[in-house]
NUBAGU-593889 format. One line per 8 residues: number of its first residue (from 0); their letters; for each residue x, z, y of C-alpha. Coordinates in Angstrom, 1 decimal. Layout:
BEGIN
NUM = A = X,Z,Y | ...
This chain:
BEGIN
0 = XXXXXXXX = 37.9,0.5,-25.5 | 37.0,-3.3,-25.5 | 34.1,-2.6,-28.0 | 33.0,-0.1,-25.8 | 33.0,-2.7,-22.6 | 31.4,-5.1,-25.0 | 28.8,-2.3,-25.8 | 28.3,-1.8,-22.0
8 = XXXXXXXX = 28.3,-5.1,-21.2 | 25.8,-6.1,-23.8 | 23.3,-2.9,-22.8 | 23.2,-4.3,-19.1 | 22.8,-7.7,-20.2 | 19.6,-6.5,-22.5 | 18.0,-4.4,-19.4 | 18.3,-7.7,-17.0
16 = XXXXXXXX = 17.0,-9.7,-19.6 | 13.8,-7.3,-20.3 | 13.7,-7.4,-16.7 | 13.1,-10.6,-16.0 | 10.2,-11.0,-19.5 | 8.9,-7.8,-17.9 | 8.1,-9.3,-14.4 | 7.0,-12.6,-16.0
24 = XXXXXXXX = 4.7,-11.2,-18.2 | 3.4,-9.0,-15.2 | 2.7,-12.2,-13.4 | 0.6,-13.8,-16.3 | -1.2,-10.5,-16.8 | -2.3,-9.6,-13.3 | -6.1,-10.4,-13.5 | -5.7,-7.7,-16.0
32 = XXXXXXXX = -3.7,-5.7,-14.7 | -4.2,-5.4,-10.6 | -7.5,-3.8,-11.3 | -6.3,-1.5,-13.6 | -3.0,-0.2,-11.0 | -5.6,-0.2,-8.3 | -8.1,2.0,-10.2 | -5.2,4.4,-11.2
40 = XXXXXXXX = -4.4,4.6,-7.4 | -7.6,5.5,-6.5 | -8.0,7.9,-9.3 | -5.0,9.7,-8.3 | -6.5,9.8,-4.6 | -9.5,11.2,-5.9 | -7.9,13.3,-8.3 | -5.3,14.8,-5.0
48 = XXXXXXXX = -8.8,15.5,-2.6 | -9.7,17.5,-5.5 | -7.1,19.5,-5.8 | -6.6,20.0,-1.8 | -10.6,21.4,-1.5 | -10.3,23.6,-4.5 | -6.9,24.9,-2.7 | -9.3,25.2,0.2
56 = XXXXXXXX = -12.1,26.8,-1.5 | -10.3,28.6,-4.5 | -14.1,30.2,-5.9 | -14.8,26.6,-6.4 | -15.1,25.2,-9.7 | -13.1,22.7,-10.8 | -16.3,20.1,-11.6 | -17.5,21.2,-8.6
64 = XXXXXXXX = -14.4,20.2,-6.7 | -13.9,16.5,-8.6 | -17.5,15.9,-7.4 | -16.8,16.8,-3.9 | -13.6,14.5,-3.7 | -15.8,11.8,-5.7 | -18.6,12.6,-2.7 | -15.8,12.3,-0.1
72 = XXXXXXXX = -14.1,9.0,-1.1 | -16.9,7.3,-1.6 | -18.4,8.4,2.0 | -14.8,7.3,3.4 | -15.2,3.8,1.5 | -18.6,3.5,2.4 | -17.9,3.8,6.3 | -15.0,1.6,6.1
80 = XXXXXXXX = -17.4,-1.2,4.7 | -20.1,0.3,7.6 | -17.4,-0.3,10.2 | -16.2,-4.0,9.2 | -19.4,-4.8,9.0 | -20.8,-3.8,12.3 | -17.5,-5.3,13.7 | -16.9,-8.4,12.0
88 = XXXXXXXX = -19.6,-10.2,13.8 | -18.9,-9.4,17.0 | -15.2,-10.4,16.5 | -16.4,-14.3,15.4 | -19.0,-14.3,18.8 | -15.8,-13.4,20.7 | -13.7,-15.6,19.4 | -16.1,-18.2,19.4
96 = XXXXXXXX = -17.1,-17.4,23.4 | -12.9,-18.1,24.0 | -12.2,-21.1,22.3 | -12.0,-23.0,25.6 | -9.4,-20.2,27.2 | -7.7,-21.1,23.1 | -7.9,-24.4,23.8 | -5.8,-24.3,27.2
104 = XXXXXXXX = -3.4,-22.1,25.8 | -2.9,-24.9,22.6 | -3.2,-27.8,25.2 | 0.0,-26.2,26.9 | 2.1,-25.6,23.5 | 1.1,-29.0,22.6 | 2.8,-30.9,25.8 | 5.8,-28.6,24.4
112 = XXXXXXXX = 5.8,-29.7,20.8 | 5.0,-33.5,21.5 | 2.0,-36.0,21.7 | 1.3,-35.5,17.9 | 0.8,-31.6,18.5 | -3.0,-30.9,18.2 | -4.6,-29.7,21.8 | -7.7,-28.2,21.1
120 = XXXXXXXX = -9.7,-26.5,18.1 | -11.8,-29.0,17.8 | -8.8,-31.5,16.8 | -7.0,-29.3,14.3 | -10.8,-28.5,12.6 | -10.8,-32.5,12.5 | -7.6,-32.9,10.7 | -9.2,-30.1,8.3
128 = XXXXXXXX = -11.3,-31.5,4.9 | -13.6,-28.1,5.0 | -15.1,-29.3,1.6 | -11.6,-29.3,0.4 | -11.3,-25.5,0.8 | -14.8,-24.6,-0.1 | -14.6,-24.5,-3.6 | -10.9,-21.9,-2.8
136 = XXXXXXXX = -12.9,-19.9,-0.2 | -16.2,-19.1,-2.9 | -13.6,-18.6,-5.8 | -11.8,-16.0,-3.3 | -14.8,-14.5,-2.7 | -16.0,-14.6,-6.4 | -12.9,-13.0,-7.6 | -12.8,-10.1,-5.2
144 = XXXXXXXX = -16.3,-9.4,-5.6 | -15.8,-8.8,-9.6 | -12.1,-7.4,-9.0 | -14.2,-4.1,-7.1 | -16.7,-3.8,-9.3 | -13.8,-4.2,-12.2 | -11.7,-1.3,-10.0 | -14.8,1.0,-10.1
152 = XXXXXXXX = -15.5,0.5,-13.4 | -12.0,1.5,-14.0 | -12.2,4.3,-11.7 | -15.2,6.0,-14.0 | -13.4,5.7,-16.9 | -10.3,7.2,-15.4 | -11.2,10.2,-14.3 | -13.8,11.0,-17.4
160 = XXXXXXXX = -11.2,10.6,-19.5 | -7.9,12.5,-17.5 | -8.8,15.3,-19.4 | -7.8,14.1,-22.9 | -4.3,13.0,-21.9 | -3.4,16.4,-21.7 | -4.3,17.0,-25.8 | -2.7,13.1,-26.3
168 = XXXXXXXX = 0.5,14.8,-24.9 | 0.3,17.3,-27.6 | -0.2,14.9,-30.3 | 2.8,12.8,-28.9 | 5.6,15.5,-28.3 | 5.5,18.1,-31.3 | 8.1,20.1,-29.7 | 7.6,22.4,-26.9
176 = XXXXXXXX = 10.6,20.8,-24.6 | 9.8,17.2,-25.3 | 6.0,17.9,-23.8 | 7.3,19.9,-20.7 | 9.5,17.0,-19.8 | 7.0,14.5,-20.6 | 4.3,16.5,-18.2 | 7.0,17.5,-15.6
184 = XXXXXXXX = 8.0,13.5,-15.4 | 3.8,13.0,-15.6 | 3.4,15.1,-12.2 | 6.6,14.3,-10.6 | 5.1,10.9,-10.3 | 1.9,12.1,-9.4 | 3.1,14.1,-6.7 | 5.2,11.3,-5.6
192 = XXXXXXXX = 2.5,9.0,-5.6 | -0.2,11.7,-3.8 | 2.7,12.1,-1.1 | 3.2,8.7,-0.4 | -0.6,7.9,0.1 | -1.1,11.1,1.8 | 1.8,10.4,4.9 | 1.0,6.5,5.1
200 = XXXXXXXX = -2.7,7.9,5.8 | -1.4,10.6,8.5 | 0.7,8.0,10.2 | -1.7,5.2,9.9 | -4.1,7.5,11.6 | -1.9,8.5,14.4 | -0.6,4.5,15.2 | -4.4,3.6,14.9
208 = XXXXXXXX = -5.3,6.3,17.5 | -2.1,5.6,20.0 | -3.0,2.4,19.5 | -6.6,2.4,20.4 | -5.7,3.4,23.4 | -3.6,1.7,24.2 | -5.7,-0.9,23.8 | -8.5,0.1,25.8
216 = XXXXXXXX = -6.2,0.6,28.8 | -5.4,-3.0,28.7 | -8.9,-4.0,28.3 | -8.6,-5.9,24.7 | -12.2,-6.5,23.5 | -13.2,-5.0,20.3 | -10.6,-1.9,20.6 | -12.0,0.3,17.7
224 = XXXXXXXX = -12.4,-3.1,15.4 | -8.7,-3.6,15.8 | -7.5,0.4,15.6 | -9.1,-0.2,12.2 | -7.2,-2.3,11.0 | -4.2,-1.5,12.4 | -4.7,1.7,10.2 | -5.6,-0.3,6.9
232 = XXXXXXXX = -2.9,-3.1,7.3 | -0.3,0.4,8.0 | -0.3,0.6,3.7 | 1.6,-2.6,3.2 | 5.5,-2.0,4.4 | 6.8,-4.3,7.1 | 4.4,-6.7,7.0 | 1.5,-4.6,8.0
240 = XXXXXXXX = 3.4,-3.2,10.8 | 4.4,-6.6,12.0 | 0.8,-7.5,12.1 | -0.6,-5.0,14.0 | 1.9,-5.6,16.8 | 1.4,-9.1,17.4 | -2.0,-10.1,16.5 | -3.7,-7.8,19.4
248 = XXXXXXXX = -0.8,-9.3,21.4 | -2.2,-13.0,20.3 | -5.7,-12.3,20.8 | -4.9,-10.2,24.5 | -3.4,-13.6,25.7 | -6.0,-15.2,24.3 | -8.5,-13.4,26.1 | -7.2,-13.1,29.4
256 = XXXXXXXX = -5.1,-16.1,29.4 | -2.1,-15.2,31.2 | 1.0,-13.1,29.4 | 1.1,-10.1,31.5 | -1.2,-8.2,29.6 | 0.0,-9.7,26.0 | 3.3,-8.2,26.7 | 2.4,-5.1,27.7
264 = XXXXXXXX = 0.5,-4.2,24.6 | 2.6,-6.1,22.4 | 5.7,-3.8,24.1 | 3.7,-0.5,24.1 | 2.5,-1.3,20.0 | 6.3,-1.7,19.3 | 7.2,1.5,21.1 | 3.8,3.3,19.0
272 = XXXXXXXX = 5.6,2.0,15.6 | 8.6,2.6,16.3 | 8.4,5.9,17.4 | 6.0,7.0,14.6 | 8.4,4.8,12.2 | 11.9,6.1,12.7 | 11.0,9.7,13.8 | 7.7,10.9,12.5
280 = XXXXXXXX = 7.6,9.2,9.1 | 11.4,10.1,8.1 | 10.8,13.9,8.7 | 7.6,13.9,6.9 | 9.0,11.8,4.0 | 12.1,14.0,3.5 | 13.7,13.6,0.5 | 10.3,12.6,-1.0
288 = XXXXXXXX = 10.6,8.6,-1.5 | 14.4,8.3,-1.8 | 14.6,4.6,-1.4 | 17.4,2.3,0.1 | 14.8,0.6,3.2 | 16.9,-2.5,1.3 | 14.9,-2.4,-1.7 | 11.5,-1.6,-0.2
296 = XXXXXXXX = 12.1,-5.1,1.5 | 12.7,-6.4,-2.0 | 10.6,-4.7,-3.7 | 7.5,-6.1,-0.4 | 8.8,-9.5,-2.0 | 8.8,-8.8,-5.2 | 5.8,-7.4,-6.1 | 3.9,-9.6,-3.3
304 = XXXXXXXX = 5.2,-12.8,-5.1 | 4.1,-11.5,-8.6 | 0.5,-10.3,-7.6 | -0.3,-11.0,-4.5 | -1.6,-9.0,-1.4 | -2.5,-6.2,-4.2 | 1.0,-6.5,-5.0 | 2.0,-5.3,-1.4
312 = XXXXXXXX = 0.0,-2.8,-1.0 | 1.2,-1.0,-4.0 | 5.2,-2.2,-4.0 | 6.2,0.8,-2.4 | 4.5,3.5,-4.7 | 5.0,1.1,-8.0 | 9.2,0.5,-6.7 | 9.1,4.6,-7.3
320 = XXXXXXXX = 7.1,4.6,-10.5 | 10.0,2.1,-11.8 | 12.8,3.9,-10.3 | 11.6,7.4,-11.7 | 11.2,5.8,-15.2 | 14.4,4.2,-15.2 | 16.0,7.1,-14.7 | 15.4,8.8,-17.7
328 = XXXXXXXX = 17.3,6.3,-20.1 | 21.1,5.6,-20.2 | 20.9,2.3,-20.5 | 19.1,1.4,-17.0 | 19.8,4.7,-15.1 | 21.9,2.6,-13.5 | 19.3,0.5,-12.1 | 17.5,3.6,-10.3
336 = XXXXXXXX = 20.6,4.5,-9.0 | 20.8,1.4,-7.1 | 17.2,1.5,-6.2 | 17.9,5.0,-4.5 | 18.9,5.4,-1.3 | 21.4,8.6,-2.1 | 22.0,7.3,-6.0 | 20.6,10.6,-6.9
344 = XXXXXXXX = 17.3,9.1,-8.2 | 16.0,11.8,-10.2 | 16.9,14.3,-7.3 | 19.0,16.5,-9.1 | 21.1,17.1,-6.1 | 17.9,17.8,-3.9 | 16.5,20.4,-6.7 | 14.4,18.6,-9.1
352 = XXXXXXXX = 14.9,20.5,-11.6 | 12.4,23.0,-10.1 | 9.1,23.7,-11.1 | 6.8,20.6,-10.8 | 4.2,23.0,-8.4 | 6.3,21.9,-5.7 | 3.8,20.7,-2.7 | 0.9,22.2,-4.3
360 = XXXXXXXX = 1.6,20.6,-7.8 | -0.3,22.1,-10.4 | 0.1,21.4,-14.2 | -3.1,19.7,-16.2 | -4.5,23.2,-17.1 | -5.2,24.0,-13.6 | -6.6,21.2,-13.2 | -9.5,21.8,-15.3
């Protein structure tokens, strides 16, 4: 028995251990790797509008259908670019007709805070060395620039090549069980993924819509600008949410100058979220996610503080990748059962052990 503790005790210790080199070595290999996670997102995005228009139009053929979805997701990037683009300026000319209602508002906080406190843009531009942050702003800008056109690249390769990882299977697992675990576990992430991306878009639409009008009720200039990215800032957990409560808040009482209106559309935004949040998004996630709310705080943290804002946006779907994996070895099963919120993480109390067509999985073949 004590060599068997020992044993134990010596397995978990290994799995934190690897834990910890893993996550360090995914911090030093982000530039690398971001793109890469990003691409595979996108592919699988693609790959799921595919499948729902050849489910839609079954005489389709299956090229036919992955150039459709390509058509498709690049019309829906293209007017998302259209849209901040057309906005974006409008948004700076407003801000830039308020600053003295912005400077009132700061006067006023300031003879709150104390003599030293700043009083007007004008002062806290003037403690600001803008050639000190020139050189961080162009890199920003560099490295975004030549992180999309890395994603795309990616992208292209991607989905040119998902067809050979079905005969790379083959080659890996000789035996018949082996490879219909291997593809079952392949989809089961997949679908997971697809499912994820597919209810954050539905519910990002309707809080974007509610809150558009919302919005134009109370009178808050550049309505649609904001719905916008109410609905983009809706894929990073918590913080996104937070975000598009109170900034339209901030820049209400910026524009009208008096809180009456703030509070009424930062009150009516919480009520939108909330409502969508804890009654519409847990009876379209079912069983789907199975994560402790806990961990996808953590895991918001986590992969935020390893990679960034691209970290965020993908904690949540990357937290299940991990927890999924996990599962399948004795030695850090364990692990996913603390990242699950029921500590059945590979759902064998919910029915996984089904076939992997559930919500309108297919297996590689039919994809072709």
């Amino acid at each position: 028995m004590p060599s068997l503790a020992g044993s134990s005790i010596s397995r978990n210790a290994l799995v934190i251990i690897a834990v910890v080199v893993t996550g360090a070595a995914l911090r030093w290999l982000g530039a690398i790797i971001t793109p890469l996670l990003l691409a595979l997102f996108l592919t699988v995005m693609v790959d799921g509008v595919g499948r729902v228009i050849r489910r839609r139009l079954p005489g389709l053929p299956a090229r036919a259908a992955l150039i459709a979805a390509i058509l498709v997701s690049t019309i829906a990037f293209a007017l998302s670019a259209v849209i901040v683009a057309a906005n974006a300026g409008g948004f700076i000319e407003t801000l830039t007709r308020d600053q003295p209602r912005l400077d009132l508002l700061l006067g006023q906080f300031a003879r709150k805070l104390g003599p030293h406190a700043p009083r007007s843009v004008a002062q806290i531009l003037g403690q600001l060395d803008p050639m000190q942050y020139l050189g961080t702003v162009a890199g920003a800008l560099q490295n975004f620039a030549s992180n999309a056109f890395l994603v795309l690249v990616y992208v292209g390769f991607l989905i040119a090549s998902r067809h050979a990882f079905e005969r790379k299977a083959v080659k890996l697992f000789h035996a018949r069980e082996s490879r219909h675990e291997a593809l079952h576990l392949v989809l089961r992430i997949r679908d997971g993924i697809e499912r994820y991306l597919w209810i954050q878009t539905v519910t990002g639409l309707i809080i974007a819509a509610a809150s558009w009008a919302v919005m134009m009720m109370v009178g808050l200039q550049n309505a649609f600008f904001w719905a916008f990215l109410v609905f983009v800032v809706n894929y990073v957990p918590i913080v996104g949410a937070v975000a598009a409560i109170v900034f339209p808040a901030l820049f209400t009482l910026l524009q009208y100058g008096g809180w009456s209106q703030a509070l009424i559309l930062l009150g009516a935004l919480w009520l939108i979220t909330f409502v969508v949040g804890n009654i519409l998004l847990p009876r379209m996630q079912g069983d789907s996610l199975n994560m402790d709310p806990l961990i996808v705080l953590l895991s918001l943290a986590f992969w935020g503080a390893i990679w960034g804002l691209p970290g965020m946006f993908l904690s949540t779907p990357l937290t299940v990748l991990v927890m999924v994996i996990l599962a399948q070895f004795e030695g850090s099963r364990w692990i996913a059962v603390l990242l699950s919120a029921d500590g059945d993480p590979q759902g064998l109390g919910r029915g996984a052990g089904r076939a992997p067509d559930q919500h309108g999985v297919q297996t590689v073949a039919e994809t072709r």
